[in-house]
NUZA-577402 format. One record per residue: residue number from 0; x, y, z of N, C-alpha, C in turn. Coordinates in nm, 3 decimals. Layout:
! NUZA-577402
num NUM n.east X n.north Y n.up Z ca.east X ca.north Y ca.up Z c.east X c.north Y c.up Z
...
! end
This chain:
! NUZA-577402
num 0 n.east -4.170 n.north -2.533 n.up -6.973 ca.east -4.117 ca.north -2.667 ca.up -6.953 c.east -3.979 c.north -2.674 c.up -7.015
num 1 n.east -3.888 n.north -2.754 n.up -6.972 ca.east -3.758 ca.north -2.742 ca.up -6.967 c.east -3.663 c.north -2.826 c.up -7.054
num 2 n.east -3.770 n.north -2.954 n.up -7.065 ca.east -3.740 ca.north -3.098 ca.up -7.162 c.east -3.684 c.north -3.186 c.up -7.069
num 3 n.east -3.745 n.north -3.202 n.up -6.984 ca.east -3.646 ca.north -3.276 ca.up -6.866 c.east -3.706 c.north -3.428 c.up -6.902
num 4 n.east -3.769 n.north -3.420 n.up -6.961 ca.east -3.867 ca.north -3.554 ca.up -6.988 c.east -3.788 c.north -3.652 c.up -7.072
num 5 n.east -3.689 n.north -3.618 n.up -7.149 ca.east -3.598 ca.north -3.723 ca.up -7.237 c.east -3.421 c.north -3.710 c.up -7.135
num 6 n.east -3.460 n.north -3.668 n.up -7.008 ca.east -3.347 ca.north -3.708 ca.up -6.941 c.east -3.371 c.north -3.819 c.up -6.876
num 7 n.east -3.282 n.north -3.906 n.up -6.857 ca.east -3.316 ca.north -4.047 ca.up -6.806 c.east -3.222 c.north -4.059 c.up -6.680
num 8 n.east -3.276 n.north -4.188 n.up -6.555 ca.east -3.193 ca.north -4.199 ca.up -6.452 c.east -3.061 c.north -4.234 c.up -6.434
num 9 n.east -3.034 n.north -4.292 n.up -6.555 ca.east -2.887 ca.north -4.337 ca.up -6.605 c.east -2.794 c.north -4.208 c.up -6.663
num 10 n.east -2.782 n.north -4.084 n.up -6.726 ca.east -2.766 ca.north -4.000 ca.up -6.737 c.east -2.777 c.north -3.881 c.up -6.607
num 11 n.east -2.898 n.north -3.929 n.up -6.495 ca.east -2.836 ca.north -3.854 ca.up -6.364 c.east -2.725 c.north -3.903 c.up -6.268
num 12 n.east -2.736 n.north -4.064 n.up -6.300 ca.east -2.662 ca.north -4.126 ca.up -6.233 c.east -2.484 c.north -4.081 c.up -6.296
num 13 n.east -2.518 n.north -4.050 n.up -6.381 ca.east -2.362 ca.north -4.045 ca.up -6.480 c.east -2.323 c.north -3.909 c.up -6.387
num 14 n.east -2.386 n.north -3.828 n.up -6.406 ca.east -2.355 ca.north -3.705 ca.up -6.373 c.east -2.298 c.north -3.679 c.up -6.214
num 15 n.east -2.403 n.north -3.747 n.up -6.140 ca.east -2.377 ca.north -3.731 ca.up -5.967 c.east -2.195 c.north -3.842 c.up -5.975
num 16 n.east -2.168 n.north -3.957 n.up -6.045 ca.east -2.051 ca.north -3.985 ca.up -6.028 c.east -1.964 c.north -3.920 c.up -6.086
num 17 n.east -1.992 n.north -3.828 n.up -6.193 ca.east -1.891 ca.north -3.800 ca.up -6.240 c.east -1.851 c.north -3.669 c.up -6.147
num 18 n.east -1.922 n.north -3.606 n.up -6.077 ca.east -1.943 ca.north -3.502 ca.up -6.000 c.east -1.815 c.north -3.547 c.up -5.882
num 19 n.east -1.876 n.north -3.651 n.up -5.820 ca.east -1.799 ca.north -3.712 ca.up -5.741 c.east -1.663 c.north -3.745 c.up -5.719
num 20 n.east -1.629 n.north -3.797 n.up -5.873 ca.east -1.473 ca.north -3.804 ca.up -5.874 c.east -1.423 c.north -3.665 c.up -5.894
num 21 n.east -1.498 n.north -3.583 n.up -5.994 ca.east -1.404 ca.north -3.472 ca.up -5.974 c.east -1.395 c.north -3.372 c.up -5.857
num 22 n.east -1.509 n.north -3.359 n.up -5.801 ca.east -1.491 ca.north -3.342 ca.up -5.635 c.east -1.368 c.north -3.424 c.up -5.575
num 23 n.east -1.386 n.north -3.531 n.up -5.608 ca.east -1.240 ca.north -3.613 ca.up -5.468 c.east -1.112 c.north -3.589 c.up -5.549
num 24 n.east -1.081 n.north -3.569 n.up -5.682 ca.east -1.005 ca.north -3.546 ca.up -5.752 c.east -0.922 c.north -3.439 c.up -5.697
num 25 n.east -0.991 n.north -3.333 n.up -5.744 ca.east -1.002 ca.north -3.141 ca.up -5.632 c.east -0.960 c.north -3.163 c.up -5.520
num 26 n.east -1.073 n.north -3.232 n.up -5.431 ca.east -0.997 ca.north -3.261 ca.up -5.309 c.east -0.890 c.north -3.315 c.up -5.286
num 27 n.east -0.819 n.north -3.464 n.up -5.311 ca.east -0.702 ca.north -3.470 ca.up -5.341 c.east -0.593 c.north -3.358 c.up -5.364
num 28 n.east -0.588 n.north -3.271 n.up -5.476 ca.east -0.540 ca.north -3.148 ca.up -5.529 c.east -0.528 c.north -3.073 c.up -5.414
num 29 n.east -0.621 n.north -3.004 n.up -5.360 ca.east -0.601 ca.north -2.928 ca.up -5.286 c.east -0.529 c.north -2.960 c.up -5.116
num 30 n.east -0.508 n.north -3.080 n.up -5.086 ca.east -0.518 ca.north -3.125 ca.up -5.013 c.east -0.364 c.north -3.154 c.up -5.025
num 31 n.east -0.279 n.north -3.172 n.up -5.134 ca.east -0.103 ca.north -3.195 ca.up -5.159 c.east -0.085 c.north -3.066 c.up -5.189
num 32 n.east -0.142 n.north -2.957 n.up -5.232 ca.east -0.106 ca.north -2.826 ca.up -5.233 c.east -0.085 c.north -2.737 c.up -5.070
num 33 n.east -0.058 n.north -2.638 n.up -5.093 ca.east -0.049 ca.north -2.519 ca.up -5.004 c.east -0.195 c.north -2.433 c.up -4.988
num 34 n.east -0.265 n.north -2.453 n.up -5.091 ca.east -0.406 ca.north -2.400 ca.up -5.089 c.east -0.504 c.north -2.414 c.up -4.937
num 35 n.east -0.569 n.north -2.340 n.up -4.914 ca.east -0.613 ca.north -2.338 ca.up -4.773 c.east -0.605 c.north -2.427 c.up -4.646
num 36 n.east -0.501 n.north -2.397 n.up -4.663 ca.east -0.389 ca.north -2.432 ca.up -4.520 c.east -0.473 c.north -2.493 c.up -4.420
num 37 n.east -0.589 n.north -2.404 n.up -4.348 ca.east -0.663 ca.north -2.384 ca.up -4.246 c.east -0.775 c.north -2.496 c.up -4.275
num 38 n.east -0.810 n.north -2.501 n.up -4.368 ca.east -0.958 ca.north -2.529 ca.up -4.421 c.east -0.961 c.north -2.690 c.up -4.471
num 39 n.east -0.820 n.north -2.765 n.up -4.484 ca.east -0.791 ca.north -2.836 ca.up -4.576 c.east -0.840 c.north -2.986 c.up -4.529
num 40 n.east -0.770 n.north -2.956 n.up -4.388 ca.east -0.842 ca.north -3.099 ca.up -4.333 c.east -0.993 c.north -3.084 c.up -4.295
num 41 n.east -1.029 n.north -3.033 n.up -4.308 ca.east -1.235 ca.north -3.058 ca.up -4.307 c.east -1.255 c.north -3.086 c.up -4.415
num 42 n.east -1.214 n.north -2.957 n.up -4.496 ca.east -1.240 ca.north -3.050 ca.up -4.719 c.east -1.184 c.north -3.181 c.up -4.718
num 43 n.east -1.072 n.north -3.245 n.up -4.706 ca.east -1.065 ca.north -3.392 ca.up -4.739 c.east -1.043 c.north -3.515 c.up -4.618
num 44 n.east -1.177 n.north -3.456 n.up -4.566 ca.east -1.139 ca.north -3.572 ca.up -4.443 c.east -1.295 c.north -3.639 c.up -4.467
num 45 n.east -1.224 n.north -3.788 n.up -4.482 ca.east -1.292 ca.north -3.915 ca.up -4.527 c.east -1.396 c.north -3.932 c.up -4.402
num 46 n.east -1.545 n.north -3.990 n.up -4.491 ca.east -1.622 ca.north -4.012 ca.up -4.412 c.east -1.706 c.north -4.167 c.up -4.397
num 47 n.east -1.692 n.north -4.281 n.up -4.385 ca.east -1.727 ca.north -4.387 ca.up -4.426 c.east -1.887 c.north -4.418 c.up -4.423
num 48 n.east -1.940 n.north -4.418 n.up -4.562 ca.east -2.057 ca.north -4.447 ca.up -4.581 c.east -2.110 c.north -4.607 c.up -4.596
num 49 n.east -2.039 n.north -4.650 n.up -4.671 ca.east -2.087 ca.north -4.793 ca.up -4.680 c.east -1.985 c.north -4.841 c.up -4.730
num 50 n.east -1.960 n.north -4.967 n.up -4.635 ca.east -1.814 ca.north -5.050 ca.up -4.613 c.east -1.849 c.north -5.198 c.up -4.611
num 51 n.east -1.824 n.north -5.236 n.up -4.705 ca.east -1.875 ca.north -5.391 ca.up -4.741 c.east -1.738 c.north -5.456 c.up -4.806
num 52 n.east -1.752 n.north -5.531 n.up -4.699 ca.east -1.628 ca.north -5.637 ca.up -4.707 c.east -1.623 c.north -5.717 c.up -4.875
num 53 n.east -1.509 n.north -5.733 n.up -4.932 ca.east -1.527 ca.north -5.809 ca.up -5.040 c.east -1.573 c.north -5.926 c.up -5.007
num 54 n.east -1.657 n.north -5.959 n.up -5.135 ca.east -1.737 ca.north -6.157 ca.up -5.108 c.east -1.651 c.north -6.208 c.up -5.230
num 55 n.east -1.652 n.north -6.355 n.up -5.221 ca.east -1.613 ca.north -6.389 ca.up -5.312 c.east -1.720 c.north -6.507 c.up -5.366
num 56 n.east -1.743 n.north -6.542 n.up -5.529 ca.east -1.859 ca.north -6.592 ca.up -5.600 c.east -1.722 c.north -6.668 c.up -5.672
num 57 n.east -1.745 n.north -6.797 n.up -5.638 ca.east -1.686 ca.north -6.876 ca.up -5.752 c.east -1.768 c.north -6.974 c.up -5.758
num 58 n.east -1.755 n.north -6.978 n.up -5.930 ca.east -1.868 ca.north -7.036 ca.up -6.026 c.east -1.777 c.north -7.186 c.up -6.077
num 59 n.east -1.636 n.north -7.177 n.up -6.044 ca.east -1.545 ca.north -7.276 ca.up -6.103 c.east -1.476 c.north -7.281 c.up -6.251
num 60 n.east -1.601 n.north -7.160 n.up -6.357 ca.east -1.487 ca.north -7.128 ca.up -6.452 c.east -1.463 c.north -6.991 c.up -6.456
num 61 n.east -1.538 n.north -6.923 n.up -6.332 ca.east -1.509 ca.north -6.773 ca.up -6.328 c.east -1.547 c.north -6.727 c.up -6.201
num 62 n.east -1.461 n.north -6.645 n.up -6.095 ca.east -1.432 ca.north -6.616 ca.up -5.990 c.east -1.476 c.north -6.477 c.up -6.001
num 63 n.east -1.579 n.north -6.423 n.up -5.886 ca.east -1.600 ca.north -6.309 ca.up -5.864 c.east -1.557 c.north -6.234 c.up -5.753
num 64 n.east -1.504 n.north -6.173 n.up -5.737 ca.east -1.521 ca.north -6.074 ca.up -5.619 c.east -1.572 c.north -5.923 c.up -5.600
num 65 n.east -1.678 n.north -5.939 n.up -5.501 ca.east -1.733 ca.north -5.763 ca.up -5.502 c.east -1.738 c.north -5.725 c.up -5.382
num 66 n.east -1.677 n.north -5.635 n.up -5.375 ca.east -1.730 ca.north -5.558 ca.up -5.252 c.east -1.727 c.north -5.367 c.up -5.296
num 67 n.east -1.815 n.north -5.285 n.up -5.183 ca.east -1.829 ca.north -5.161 ca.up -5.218 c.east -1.753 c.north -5.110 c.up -5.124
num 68 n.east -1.673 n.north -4.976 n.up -5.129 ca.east -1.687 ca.north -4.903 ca.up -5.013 c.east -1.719 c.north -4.760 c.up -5.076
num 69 n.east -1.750 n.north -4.674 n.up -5.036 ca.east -1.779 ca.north -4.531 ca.up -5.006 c.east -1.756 c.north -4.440 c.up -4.885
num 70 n.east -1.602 n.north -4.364 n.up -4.979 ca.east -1.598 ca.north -4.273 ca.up -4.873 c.east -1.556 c.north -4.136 c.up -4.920
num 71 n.east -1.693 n.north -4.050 n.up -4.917 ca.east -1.696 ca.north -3.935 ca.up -4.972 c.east -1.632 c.north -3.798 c.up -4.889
num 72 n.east -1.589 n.north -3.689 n.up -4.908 ca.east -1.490 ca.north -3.638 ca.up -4.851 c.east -1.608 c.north -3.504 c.up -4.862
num 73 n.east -1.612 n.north -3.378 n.up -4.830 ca.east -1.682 ca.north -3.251 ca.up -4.818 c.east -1.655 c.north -3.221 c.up -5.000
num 74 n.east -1.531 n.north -3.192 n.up -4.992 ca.east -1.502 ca.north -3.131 ca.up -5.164 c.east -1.577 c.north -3.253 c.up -5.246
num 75 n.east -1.609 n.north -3.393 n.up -5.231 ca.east -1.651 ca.north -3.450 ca.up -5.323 c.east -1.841 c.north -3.467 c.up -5.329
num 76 n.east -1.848 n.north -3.432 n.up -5.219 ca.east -2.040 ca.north -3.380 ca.up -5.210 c.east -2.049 c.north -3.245 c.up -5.288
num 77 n.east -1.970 n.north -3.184 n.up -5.262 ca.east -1.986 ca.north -3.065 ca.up -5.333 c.east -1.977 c.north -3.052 c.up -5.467
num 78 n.east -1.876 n.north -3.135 n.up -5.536 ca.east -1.870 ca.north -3.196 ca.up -5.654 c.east -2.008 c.north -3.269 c.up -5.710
num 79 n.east -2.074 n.north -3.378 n.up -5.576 ca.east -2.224 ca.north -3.410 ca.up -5.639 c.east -2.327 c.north -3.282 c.up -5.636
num 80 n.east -2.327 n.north -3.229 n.up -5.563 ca.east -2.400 ca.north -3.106 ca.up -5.549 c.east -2.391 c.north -3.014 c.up -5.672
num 81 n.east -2.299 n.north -3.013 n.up -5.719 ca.east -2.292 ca.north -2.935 ca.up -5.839 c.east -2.351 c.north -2.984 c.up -5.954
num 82 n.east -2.319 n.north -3.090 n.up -5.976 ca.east -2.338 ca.north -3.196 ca.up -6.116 c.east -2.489 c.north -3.204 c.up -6.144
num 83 n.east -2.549 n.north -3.187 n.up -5.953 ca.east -2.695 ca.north -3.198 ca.up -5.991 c.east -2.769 c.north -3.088 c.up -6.040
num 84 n.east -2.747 n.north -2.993 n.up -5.951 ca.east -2.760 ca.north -2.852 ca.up -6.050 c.east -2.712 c.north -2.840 c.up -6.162
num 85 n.east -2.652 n.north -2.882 n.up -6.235 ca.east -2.587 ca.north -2.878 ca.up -6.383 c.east -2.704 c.north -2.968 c.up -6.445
num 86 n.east -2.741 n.north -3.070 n.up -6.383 ca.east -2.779 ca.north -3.159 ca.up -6.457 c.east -2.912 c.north -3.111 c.up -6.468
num 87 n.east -2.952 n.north -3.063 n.up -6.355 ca.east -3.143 ca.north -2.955 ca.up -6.414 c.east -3.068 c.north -2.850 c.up -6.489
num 88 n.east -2.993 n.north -2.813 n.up -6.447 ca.east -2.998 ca.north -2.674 ca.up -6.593 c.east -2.989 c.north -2.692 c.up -6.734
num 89 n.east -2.947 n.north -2.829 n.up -6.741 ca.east -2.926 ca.north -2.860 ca.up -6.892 c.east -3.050 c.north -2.982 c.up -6.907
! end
């Protein structure tokens, strides 16, 4: 057994985003570089997952606005893909 039992969902959740930005980060990077020329537009070409218009919540002494979007790129799945394997190995 591995101790996976004092890892919590908030600590996977940390991990798969943090995975994420540095995936789109990379991607970005590689993507203003000269680095695989050929390959570059499939690694950072945007894919729209969930696109939610901003709402707006006003309360009258405090104004909200939320909206989500998600749009994950190949280099930045791969970035979650990693984080999760990192995150069982440790």
């Amino acid at each position: 057994m591995r101790g996976n039992s004092n890892k919590g969902f908030g600590m996977f959740l940390l991990f798969m985003i943090t995975g994420a930005v540095l995936g789109g980060i990379l991607g970005e990077i590689i993507a203003g570089s000269g680095l695989l020329t050929g390959l570059t537009p499939y690694l950072v070409k945007t894919v729209s997952i969930v696109d939610m218009a901003p709402t707006t919540i006003n309360l009258y002494v405090v104004k909200f606005v939320i909206g989500v979007s998600v749009f994950p790129n190949i280099v930045s799945i791969l970035g979650i893909i990693v984080a999760i394997l990192l995150f069982r190995r440790f």
